[in-house]
C-alpha positions as CSV (number, residue, x, y, z in Angstrom):
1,X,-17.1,35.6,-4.2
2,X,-17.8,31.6,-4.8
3,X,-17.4,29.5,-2.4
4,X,-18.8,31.7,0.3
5,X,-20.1,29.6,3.9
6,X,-22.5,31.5,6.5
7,X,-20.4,33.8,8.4
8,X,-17.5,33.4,6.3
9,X,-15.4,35.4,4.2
10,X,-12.4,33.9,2.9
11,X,-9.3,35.9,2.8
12,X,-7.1,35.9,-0.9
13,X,-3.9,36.1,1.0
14,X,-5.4,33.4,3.6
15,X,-6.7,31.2,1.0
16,X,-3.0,31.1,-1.3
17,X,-0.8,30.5,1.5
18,X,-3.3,27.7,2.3
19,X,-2.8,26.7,-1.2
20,X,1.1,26.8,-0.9
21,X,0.9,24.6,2.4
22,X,-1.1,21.6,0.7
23,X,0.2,21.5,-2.9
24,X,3.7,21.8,-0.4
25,X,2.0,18.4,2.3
26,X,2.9,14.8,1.5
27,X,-0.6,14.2,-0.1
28,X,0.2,16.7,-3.2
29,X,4.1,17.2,-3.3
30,X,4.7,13.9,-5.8
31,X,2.0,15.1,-8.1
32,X,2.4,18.0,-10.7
33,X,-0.6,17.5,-12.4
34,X,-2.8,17.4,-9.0
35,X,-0.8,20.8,-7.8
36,X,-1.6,22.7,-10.9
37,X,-5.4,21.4,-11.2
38,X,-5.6,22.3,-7.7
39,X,-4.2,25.9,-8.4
40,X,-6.0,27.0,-11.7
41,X,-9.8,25.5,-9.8
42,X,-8.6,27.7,-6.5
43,X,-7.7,30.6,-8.4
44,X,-10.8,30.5,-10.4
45,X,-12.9,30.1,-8.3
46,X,-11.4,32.8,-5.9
47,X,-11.9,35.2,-8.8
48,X,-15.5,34.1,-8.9
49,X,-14.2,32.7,-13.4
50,X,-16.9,30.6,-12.9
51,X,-17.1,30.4,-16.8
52,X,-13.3,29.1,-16.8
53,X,-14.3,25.9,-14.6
54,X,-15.8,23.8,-16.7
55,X,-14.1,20.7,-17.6
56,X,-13.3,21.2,-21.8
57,X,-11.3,24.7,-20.5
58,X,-9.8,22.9,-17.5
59,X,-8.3,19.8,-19.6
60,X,-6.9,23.0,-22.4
61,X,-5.5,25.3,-19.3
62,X,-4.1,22.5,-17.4
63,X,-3.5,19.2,-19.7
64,X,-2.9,20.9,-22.5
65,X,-5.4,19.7,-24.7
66,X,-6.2,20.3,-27.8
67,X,-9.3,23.0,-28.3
68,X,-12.1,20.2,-30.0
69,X,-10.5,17.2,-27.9
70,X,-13.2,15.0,-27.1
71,X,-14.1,14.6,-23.2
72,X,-15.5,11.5,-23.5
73,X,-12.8,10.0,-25.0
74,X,-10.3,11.4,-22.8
75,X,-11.3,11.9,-18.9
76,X,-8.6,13.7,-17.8
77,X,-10.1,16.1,-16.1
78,X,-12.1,13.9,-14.5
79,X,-9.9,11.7,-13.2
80,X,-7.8,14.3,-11.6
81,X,-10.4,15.7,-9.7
82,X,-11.4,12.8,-8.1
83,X,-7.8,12.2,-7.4
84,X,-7.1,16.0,-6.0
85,X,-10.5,15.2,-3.6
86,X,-9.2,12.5,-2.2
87,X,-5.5,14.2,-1.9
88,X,-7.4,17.1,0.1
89,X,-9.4,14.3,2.2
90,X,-5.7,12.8,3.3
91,X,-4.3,16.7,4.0
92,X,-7.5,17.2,6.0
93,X,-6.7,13.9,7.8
94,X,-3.6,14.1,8.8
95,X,-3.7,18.4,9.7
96,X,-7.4,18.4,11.5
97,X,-6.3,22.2,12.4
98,X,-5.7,23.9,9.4
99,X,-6.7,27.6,8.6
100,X,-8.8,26.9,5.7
101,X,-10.5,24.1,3.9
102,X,-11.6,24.0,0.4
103,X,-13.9,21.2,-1.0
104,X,-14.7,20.4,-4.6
105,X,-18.6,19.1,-4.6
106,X,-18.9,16.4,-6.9
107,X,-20.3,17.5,-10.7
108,X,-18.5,20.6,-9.9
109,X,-14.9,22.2,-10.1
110,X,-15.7,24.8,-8.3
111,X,-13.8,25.4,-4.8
112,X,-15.9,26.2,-1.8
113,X,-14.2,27.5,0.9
114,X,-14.1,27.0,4.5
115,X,-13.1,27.9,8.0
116,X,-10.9,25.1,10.1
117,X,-13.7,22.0,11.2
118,X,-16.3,22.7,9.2
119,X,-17.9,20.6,5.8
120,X,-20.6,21.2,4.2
121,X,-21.6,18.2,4.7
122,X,-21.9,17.9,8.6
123,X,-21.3,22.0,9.8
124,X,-20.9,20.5,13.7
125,X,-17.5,19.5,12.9
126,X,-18.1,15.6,12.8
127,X,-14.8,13.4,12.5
128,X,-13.4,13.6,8.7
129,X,-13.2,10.6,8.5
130,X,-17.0,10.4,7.5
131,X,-16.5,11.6,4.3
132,X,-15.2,8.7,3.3
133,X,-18.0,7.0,4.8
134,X,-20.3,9.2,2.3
135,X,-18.1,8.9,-0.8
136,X,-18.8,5.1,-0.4
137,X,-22.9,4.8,0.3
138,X,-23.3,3.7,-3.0
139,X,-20.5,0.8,-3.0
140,X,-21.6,-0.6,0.4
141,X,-25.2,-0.6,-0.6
142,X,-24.3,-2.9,-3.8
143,X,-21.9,-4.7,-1.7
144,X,-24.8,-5.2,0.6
145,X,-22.7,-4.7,4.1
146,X,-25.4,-2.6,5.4
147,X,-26.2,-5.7,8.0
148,X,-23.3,-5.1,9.5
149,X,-23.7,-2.0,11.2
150,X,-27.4,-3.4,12.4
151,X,-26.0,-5.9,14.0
152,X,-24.0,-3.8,16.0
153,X,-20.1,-5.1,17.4
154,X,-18.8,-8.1,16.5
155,X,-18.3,-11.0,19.2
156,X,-15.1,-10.8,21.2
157,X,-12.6,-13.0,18.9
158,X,-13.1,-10.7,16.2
159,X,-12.8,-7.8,18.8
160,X,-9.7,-9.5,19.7
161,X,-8.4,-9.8,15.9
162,X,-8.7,-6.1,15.2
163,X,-7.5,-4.8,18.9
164,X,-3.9,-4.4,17.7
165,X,-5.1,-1.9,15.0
166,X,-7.8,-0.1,16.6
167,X,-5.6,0.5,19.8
168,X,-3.2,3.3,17.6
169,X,-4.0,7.1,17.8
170,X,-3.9,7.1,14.1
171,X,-6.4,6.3,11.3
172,X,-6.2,2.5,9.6
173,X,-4.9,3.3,6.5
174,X,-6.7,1.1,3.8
175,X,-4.6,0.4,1.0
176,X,-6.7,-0.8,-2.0
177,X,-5.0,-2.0,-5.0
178,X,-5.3,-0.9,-8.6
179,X,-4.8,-3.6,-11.6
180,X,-3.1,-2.3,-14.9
181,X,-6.3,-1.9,-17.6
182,X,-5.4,-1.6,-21.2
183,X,-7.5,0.6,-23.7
184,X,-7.5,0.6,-27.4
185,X,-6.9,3.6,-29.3
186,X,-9.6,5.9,-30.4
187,X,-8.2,4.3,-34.5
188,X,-8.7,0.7,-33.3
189,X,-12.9,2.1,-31.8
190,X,-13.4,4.0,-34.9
191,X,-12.4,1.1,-37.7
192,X,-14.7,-1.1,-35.1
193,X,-17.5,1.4,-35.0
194,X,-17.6,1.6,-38.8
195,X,-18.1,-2.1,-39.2
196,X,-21.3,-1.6,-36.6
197,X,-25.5,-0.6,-36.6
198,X,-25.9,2.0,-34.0
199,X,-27.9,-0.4,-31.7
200,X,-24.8,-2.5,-31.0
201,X,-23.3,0.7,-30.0
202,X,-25.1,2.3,-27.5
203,X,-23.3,2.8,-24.1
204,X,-20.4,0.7,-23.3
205,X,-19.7,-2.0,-25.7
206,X,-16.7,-4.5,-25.9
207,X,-14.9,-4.4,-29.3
208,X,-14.6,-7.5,-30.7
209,X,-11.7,-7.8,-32.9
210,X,-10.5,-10.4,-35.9
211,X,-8.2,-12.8,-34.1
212,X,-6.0,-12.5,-36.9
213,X,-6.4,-8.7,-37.2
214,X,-2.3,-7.2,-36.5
215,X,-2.3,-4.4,-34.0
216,X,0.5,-2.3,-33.4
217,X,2.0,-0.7,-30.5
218,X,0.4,2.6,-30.5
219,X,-3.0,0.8,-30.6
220,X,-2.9,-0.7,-27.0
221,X,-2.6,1.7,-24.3
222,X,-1.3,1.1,-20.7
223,X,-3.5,2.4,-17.3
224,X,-2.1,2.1,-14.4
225,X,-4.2,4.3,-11.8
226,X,-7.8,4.9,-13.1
227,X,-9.8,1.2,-12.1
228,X,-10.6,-0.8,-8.9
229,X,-11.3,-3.9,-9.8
230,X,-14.7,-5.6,-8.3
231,X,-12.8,-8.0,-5.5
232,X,-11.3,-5.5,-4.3
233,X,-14.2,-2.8,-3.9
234,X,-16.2,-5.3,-2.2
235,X,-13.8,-6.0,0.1
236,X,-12.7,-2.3,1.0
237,X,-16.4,-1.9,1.4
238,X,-16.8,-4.7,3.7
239,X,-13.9,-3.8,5.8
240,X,-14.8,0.3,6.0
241,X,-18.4,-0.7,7.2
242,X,-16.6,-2.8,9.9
243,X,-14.3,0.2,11.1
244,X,-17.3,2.5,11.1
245,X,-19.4,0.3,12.7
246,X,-16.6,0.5,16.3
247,X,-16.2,3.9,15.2
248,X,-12.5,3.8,14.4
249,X,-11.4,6.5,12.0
250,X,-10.1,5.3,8.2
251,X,-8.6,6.4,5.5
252,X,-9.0,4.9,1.9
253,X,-5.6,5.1,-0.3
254,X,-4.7,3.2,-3.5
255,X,-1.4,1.4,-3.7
256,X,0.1,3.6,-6.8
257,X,-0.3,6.8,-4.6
258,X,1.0,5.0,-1.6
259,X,4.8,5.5,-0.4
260,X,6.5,3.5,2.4
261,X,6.8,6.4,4.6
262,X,2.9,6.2,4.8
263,X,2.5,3.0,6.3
264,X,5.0,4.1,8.6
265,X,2.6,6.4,10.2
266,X,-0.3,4.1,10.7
267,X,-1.8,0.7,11.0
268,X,-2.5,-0.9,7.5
269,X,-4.9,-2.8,5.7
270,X,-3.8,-4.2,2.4
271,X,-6.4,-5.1,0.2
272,X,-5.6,-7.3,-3.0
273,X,-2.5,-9.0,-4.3
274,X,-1.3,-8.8,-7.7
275,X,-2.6,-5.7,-8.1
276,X,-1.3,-4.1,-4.7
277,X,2.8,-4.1,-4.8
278,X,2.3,-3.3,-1.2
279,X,0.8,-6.5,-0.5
280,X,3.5,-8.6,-2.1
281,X,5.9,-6.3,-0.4
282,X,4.6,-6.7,3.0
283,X,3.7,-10.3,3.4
284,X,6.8,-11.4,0.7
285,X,8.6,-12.8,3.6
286,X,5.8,-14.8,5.5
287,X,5.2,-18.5,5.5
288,X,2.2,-18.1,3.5
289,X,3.0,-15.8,0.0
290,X,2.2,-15.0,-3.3
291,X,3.6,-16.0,-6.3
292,X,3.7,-15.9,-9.8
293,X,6.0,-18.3,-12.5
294,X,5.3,-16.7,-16.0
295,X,1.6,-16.4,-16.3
296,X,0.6,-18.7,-13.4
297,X,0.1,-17.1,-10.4
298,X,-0.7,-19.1,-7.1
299,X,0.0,-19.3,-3.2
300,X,3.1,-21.1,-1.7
301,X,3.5,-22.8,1.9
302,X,7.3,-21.7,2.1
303,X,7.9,-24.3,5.1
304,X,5.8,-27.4,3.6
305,X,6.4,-26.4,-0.2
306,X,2.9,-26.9,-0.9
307,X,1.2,-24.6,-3.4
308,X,-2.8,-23.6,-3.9
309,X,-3.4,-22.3,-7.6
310,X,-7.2,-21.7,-8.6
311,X,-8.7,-24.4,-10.7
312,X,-10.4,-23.4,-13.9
313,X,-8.9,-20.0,-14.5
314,X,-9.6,-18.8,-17.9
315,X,-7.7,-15.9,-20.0
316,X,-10.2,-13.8,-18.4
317,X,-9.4,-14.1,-14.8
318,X,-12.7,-16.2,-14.0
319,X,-12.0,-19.3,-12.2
320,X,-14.3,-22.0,-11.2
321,X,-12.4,-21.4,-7.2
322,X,-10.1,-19.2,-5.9
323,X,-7.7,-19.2,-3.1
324,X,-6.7,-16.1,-0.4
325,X,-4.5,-15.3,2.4
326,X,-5.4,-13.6,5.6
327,X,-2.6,-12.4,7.4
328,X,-2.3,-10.0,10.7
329,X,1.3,-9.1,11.8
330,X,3.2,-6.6,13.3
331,X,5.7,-5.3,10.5
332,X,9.6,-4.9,11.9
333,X,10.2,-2.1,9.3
334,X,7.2,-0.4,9.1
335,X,6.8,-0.7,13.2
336,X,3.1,-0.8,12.4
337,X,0.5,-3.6,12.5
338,X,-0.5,-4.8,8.9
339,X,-3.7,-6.7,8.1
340,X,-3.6,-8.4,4.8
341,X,-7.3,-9.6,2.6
342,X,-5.7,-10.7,-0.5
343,X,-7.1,-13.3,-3.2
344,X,-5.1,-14.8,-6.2
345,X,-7.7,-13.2,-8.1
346,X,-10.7,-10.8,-7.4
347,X,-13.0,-13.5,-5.9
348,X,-10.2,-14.8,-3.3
349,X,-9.9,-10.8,-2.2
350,X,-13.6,-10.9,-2.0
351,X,-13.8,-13.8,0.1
352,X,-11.0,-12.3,2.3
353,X,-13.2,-9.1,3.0
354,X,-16.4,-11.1,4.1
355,X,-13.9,-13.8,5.9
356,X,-12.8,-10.7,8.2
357,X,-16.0,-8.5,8.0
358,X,-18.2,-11.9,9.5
359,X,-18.2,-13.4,12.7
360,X,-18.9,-17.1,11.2
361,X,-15.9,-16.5,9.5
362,X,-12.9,-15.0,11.8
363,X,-14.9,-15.9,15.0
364,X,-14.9,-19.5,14.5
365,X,-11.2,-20.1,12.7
366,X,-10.0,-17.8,16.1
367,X,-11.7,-19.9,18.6
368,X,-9.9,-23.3,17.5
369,X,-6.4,-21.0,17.8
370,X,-3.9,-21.8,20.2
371,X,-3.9,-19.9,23.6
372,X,-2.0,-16.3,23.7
373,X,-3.0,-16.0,19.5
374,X,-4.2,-12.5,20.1
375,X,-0.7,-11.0,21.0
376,X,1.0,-12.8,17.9
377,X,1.1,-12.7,14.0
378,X,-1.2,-15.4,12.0
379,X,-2.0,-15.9,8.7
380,X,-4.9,-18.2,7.3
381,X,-5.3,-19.6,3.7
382,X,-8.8,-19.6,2.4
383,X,-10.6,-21.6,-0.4
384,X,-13.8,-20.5,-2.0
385,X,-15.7,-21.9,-4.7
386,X,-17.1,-19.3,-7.5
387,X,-20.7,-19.8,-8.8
388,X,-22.1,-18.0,-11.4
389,X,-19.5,-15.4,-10.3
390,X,-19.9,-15.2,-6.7
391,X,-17.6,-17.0,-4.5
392,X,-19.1,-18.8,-1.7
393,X,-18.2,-18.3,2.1
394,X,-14.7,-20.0,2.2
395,X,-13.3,-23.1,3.9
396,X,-10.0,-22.5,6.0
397,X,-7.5,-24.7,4.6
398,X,-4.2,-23.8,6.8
399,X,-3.3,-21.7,9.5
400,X,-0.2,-20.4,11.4
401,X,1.1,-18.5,14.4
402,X,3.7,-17.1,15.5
């Protein structure tokens, strides 16, 4: 039988009414697709099908593909499985006690199974929230954060800053938003392609069309939950290495697969802006907001009417300087504190993360704060310039408390 761990035989009976539980949980009841991959992978690999898990007959039992679809062109299957792991990583979260676990190893869709508390990853029954830690090695090392857990806990106004969240039973939910990407149909890449030598080709490429060329509807396609955009991974990865570094337990969500009943449950982080409706949601009412008129987008002082809009933005979405808001409140609705690292575009959201992640940053704008701050909401606005595509460590251009 796959999926077998040392001393442990998993049950069939055991291992489906597991099955019904989770595809039943608040991580996997709003997603059809993410219930049925889960159940054809579990069933297969219960049956030891081994030959029935590879991803071509996954995308034809589950997606309904076509027999010769092309994988590359269309990740379905992919996608979905990183999306059921990180499902299973939120069930596993918020039940620590359940029966059984199952675990899909990356490059794989085969399920392993397990007995209650143990991973394959750290068989002494380490907090699950290292997982996450492990899924994102490879972000924090390009985000280069790893300083941060050298130099050990942060001086006591940043201590101070994050007290509110660290003092709740549950894991900070980081909520990390997801912009809309648009791709061009496979007609629009093969009429480009055909125009090409195969050295311009190789890997990814950028198609570069006649300005004059007419597309039609069909041709652009709408994506909605498949990208992170840079800003905001470098921010997420700045601000996980901070709540690993005082050992506080996490958990990574993206703002399309977030409800309100969610933040209900635990202390938030909202990462991004325009591309996290929770952000603009949750900070909509505070002196310091987003907000966009037609295609410009910009930050509003609701009590002075004063505005910050990046200088320089091109069509793009690079800027020559970008503006952010920090904000730290205690939500009436949600009855949970909300931390906010939000840019208008990606480079402000970047700037955010290292603004919070930094002593320099937080440490020095907090000790200039008027007495009893650390009980009350605040919000700061941030400038950073952007060189060669890096912003620079940002000015603090307004505060408030409350």
């Amino acid at each position: 039988m796959a999926g077998k761990t040392a001393g442990y035989q998993p049950n069939p009976a055991e291992i489906r009414a597991a099955l019904q539980r989770i595809q039943a949980s608040v991580a996997f009841r709003n997603s059809k697709q993410c219930q049925k991959f889960l159940d054809y992978v579990v069933e297969h690999s219960l049956s030891g099908s081994i030959d029935l898990l590879h991803e071509r007959q996954i995308g034809i039992a589950v997606f309904g593909r076509e027999p010769g679809y092309d994988t590359s062109e269309d990740p379905v299957v992919r996608v979905r499985a990183n999306e059921v792991r990180k499902r299973l990583a939120q069930y596993y979260q918020e039940n620590p006690s359940a029966e059984a676990r199952f675990e899909i190893p990356p490059g794989t869709y085969r399920v392993e199974f397990r007995p209650a508390g143990v991973t394959k990853s750290d068989p002494d029954k380490a907090p699950h929230s290292r997982r996450w830690w492990v899924a994102l090695g490879a972000l924090l090392t390009l985000a280069g954060v790893a300083g941060i857990l050298l130099r050990g806990r942060a001086a006591s106004k940043s201590d101070a800053f994050w007290a509110p969240l660290l003092a709740s039973p549950n894991a900070v939910l980081i909520a990390c938003g997801q912009p809309v990407a648009y791709f061009l149909s496979p007609e629009v890449h093969e009429k480009y392609r055909a125009t090409q030598t195969p050295d311009r080709l190789r890997g990814s490429y950028a198609v570069r069309l006649d300005p004059e060329a007419p597309l039609r509807g069909r041709d652009i396609i709408p994506v909605a939950d498949q990208f992170v955009g840079i800003g905001n991974s470098h921010a997420v990865a700045m601000l996980t290495a901070l709540l690993a570094a005082r050992k506080r337990a996490f958990v990574i969500r993206y703002s399309n697969d977030l409800s309100f009943s969610d933040l209900r449950n635990s202390p938030a982080i909202l990462v991004g802006a325009f591309s996290n409706f929770w952000t603009l949601e949750m900070t909509g009412d505070l002196r310091f907001t987003f907000e966009q008129e037609g295609r410009l987008r910009r930050i509003r002082d609701r009590a002075g009417n004063q505005t910050w809009q990046p200088a320089g933005l091109a069509p793009d979405g690079k800027a020559d300087e970008d503006y952010a808001i920090v904000s730290r409140v205690f939500h009436s609705k949600s009855g949970q504190w909300v931390v906010g690292a939000a840019g208008v575009t990606q480079y402000g959201t970047r700037a955010a993360g290292e603004f919070l992640s930094e002593e320099r940053g937080i440490g020095e704008t907090l000790a200039k704060a008027p007495q009893g701050w650390s009980g009350r909401n605040l919000q700061v606005v941030l400038k950073t310039s952007v060189v060669r595509g890096i912003p620079s460590p940002p000015e603090v251009v307004a505060t408030h408390f409350w």
